[in-house]
C-alpha positions as CSV (number, residue, x, y, z in Angstrom):
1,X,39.9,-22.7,20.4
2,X,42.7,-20.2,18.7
3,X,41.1,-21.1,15.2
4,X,37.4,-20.2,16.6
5,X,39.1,-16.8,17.9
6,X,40.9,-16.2,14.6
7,X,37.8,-17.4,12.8
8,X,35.5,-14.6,14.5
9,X,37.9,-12.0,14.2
10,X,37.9,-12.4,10.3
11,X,34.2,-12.8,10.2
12,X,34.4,-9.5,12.3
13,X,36.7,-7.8,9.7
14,X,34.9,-8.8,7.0
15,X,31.8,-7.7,8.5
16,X,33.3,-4.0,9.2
17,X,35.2,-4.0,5.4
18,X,31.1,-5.0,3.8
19,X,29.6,-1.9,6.4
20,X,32.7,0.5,5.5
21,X,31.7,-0.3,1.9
22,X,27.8,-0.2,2.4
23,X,28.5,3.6,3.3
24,X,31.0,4.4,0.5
25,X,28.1,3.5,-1.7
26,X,25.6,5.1,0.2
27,X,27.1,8.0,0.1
28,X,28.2,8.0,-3.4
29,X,24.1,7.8,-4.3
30,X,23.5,10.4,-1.4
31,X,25.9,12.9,-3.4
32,X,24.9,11.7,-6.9
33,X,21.5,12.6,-6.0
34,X,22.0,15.8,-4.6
35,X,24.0,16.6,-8.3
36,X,21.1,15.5,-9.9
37,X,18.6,17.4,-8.0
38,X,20.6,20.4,-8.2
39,X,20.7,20.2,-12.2
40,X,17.3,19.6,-12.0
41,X,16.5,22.8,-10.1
42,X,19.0,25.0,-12.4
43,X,16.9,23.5,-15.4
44,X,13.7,24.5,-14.3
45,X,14.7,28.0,-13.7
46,X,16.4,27.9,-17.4
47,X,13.1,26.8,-18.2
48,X,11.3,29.2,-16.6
49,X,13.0,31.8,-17.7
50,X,12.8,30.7,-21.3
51,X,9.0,30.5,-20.9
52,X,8.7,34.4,-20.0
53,X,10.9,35.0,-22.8
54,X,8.9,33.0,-25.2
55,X,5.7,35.1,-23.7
56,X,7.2,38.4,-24.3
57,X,8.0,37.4,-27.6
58,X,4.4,36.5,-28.5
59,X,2.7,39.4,-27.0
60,X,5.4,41.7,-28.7
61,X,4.8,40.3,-32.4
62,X,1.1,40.0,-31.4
63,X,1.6,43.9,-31.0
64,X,3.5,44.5,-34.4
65,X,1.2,42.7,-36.4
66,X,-1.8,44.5,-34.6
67,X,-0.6,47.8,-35.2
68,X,1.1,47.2,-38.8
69,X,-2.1,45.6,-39.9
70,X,0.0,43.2,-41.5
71,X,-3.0,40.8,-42.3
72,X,-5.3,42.6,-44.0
73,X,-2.4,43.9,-46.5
């Protein structure tokens, strides 16, 4: 009987150590997601910004060469 006792309560340990570690991980991915989704987020405003820029851009040399007449030089 002592070795079935002794027997459980190491299954039972090792049972709580696999669960302790299940929830390390999980939360390791849980946090390395939220990272990633936060880069993600900071990107697309970068990106975002960038494309207004990038419009600007085109309707200001759009502009220039309109008024210069630059193409029919």
């Amino acid at each position: 009987m002592p070795e079935q006792t002794a027997s459980k309560v190491t299954s039972e340990e090792d049972e709580n150590s696999s669960k302790s570690k299940l929830l390390q991980e999980t939360k390791l991915l849980r946090d390395t997601l939220d990272l990633l989704w936060n880069e993600t987020l900071e990107q697309r405003a970068v990106r975002d910004q960038l494309q207004q820029e990038n419009e600007y851009l085109k309707d200001y040399i759009s502009n220039l060469m309109t008024s210069s007449n630059v193409l029919d030089k």
